[in-house]
N, C-alpha and C positions, 0 to 999 in steps of 0.2 A: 487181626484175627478176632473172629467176636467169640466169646466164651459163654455169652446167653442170647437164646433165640425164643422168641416169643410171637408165634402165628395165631392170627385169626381167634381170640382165649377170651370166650364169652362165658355168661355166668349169670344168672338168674337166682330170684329167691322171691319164687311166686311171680307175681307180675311184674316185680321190678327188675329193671335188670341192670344190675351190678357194672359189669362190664359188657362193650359192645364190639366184638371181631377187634380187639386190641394187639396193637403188632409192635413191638419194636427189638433191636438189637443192643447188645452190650460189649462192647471190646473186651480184654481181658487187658486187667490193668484200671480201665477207667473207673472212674468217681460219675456216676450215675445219676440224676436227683427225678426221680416224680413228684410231681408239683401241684399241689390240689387241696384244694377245701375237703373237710370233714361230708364223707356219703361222697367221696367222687370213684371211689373205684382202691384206690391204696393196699388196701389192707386183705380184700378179697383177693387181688390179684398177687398179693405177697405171700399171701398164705397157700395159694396155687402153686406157686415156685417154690413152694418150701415144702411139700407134696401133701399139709396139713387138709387143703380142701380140691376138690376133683372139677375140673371147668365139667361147662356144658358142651363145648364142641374147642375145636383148634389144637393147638399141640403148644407144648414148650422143649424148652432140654437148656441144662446148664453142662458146660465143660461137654458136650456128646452124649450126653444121660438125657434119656429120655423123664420127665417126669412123671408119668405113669408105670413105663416097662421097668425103670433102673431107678428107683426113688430110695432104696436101700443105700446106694453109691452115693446119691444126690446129698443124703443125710449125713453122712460121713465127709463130706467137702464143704457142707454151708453152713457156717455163723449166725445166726436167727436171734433177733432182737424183736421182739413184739410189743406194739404200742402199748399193753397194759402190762406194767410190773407183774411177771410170772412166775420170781423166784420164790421158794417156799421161806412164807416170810416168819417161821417159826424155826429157822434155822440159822445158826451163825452166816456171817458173812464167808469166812473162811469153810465151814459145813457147806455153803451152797457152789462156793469153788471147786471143792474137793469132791462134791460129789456129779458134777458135770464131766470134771477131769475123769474120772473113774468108768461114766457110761462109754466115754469113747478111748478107752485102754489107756486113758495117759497118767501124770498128773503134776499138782502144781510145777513142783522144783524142773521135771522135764520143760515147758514151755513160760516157765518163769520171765523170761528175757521178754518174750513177746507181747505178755502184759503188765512189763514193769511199771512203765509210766505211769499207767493208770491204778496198780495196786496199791503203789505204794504211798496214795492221796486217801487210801481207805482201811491199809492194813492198819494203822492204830485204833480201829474200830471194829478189826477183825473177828473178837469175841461177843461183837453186836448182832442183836437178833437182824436180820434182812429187813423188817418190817417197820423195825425201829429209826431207821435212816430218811436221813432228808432226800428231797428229790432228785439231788445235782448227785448224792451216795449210790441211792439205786442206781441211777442211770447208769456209773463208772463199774459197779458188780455187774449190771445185768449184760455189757460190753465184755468184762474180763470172762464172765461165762461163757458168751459166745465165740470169745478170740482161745479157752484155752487149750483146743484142740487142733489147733493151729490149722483155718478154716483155709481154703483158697479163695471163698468167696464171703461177702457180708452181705447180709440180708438184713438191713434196719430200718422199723416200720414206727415213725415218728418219734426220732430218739429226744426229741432238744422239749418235744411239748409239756409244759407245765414245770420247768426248771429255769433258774433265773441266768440273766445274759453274761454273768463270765461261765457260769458251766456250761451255756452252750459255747463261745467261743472255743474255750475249752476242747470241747470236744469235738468239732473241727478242725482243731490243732488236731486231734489222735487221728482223724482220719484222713486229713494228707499224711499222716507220716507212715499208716497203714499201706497208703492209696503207693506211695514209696517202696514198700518195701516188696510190692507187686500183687499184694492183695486186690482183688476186683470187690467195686464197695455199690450199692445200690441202695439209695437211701429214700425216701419219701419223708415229705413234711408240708405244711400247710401254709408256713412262713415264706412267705416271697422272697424275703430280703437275702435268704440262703441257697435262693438260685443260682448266685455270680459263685457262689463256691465249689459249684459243681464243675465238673468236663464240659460235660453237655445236662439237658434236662430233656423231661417229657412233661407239657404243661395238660395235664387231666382235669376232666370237669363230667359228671354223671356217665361215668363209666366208659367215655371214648375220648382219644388221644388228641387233642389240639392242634400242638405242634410240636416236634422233636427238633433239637438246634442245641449249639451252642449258646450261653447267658449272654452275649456277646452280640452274634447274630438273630438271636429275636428280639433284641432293641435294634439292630440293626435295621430288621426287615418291618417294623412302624411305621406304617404309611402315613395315619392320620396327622392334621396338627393337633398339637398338645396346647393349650395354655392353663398357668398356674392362676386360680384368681383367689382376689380376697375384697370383704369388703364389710359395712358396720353392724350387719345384719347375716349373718352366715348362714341360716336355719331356710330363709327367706331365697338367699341366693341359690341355695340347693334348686328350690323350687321355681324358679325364674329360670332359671337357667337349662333346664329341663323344659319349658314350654319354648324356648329361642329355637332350636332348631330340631328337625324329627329325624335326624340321620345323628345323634353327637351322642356320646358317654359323658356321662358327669357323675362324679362322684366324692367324697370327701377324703382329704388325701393331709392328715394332719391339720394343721392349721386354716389351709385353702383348700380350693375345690378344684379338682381336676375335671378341665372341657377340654374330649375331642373330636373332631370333626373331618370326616373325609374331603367335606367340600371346603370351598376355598372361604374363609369365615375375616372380617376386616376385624380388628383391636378395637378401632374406633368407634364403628359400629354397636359391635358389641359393650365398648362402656357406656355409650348415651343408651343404649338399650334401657343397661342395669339405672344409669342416671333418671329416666323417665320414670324406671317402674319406683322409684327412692330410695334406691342404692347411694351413699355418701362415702369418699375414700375408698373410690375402686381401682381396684391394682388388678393388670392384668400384664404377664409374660412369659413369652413361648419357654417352654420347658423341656429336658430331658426328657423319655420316656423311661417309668422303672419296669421291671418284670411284671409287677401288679396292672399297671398301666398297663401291659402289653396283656394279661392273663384276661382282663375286662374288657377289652377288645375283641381278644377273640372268642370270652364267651358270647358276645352281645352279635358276630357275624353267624354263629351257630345255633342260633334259639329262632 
C-alpha cells in the first residue's frame, strides 16, 4: 500500500527550476532515502509535502490527504524535521518540547515512551537553552519535537549534515527502530554512504529523479566497468586519465581514482598508457561499484 503519492510536482523560482515533473511513491511502513547533492531538489520538494510551499503544477497526497485540499489533516500526521536548526534557540530544551507537545493537544509524559531513547541522551541538559547545544544535541531535540505528537509519518530533511559520525550512526539506529514500530520515514541526505540504509532510495540531481530502486539493485543494475587505480602522481593521473578515453567517468574516490567505462577497456593497456605518459607504481583493479559510483554515472548519462 503506498501511503505517499507524488505526480508530475514541479517548481520553479524564476528561471530556475527546482524540480522537474517529479514522480515517485512511498509504501507505508518504508525507510525512504532521497539522495542528492546540495541545489538538487530536496528540500523544495519536502517542504511541498509538508504543505510549507505550493508546486507549480502536479499533485501529491500523503495517507489520501490531498496536499493542497486536506493540508490541515496532512499537519496533524507529519513529523517535519528541516535541514536548518528551527527550534526557538532561546528556549530550554525541555520549553521547546513542551511547547510542540502543546500545539498539537498533547504532551510530554503522554508520548514519553515514543521518544525515550532519544530524550533521555538530552534530558540532563534539559534546562539548556536550545541554542546552546552541540550539533549531535540539536539534532536529538529537533527529532523528539517532531516524534512528540506521535507522527504517522517523518518527514526529515538532511538530518545527519554537520554532526559527527557516531551521532549519525546514532540516529540511524532511531530510525530503524521508528521505521519498526510502523512509522513511514522519508529522509533525504547528500551522503552516499547512507543509501544502503534505506529500503529503497531516489537518487536526484537538479531537480529530476534519476533512478528509484533498491541500494542493492542500483549497484546491481552498473553496467560499466569500474577500475580502482592508484599511482605516484595522483593530481596528474586525474588528468590523464580523463584524456584516455571519451565515453569513461573518473573521479577521486579516496586514496585512488575511480575509471569507468562502458566499453570494453584492457588493464594492461591502460597501465602502459599511465607508464608512457610517467606514471611509476601503477595499481589498477576491477572494483565494486558504491552508490556514488552508481549516482556519477548516471549524472554523466543525463547531462
Amino acid at each position: 500500500m503506498n501511503f505517499v503519492e507524488i505526480n508530475n510536482i514541479a517548481k520553479s523560482y524564476g528561471s530556475h527550476k527546482a524540480l522537474q515533473e517529479t514522480s515517485f511513491s512511498v509504501k507505508k511502513g518504508e525507510l525512504f532515502g532521497v539522495i542528492g547533492p546540495d541545489g538538487a531538489g530536496k528540500t523544495t520538494l519536502f517542504r511541498i509535502l509538508t504543505t510549507l510551499l505550493l508546486a507549480d503544477s502536479g499533485s501529491a497526497n500523503i495517507a489520501e490527504f490531498d496536499v493542497l485540499k486536506d493540508y490541515k489533516k496532512i499537519r496533524q500526521i507529519v513529523g517535519y524535521m528541516p535541514g536548518r536548526f528551527s527550534l526557538y534557540q532561546d528556549l530550554t530544551v525541555e520549553e521547546n518540547l513542551a511547547f510542540f507537545a502543546t500545539i498539537f493537544g498533547t504532551t510530554i509524559k503522554e508520548n514519553y515512551e515514543l521518544i525515550k531513547d532519544i530524550y533521555v541522551q538530552i534530558e540532563p541538559f534539559k534546562d539548556r537553552q536550545a541554542g546552546k547545544l552541540s550539533g549531535g544535541m540539536k539534532q536529538k531535540l529537533a527529532l523528539s519535537c517532531a516524534l512528540i505528537h506521535k507522527p504517522e509519518i517523518l518527514i526529515l530533511d538532511e538530518p545527519t549534515t554537520g554532526v559527527d559520525a557516531v551521532s549519525r550512526k546514532e540516529f540511524w539506529d532511531l530510525l530503524r527502530k521508528f521505521k519498526n514500530m510502523g512509522i513511514t520515514i522519508i529522509v533525504s541526505t547528500p551522503y552516499m554512504d547512507e543509501a544502503s540504509l534505506c529500503d529503497r532510495v531516489a537518487l536526484i540531481q537538479q531537480g529530476k529523479i534519476m533512478q528509484i530502486n533498491t541500494p542493492d539493485n542500483i549497484i546491481n543494475n552498473y553496467k560499466p566497468i569500474l577500475f580502482e587505480i592508484h599511482s605516484n602522481n595522483m593530481h596528474d593521473l586525474l588528468i590523464k586519465l580523463r584524456k584516455y578515453h571519451n565515453n569513461s567517468n573518473v573521479f577521486l574516490f579516496g586514496q585512488t581514482v575511480h575509471y569507468s567505462s562502458i566499453n570494453e577497456i584492457s588493464k594492461d593497456d591502460l597501465k602502459m598508457y599511465l607508464k608512457n605518459n610517467g606514471h611509476a607504481n601503477v595499481e589498477i583493479n576491477v572494483c565494486t561499484p558504491t552508490i556514488e559510483d552508481c549516482f556519477l554515472w548516471l549524472m554523466k548519462q543525463n547531462n
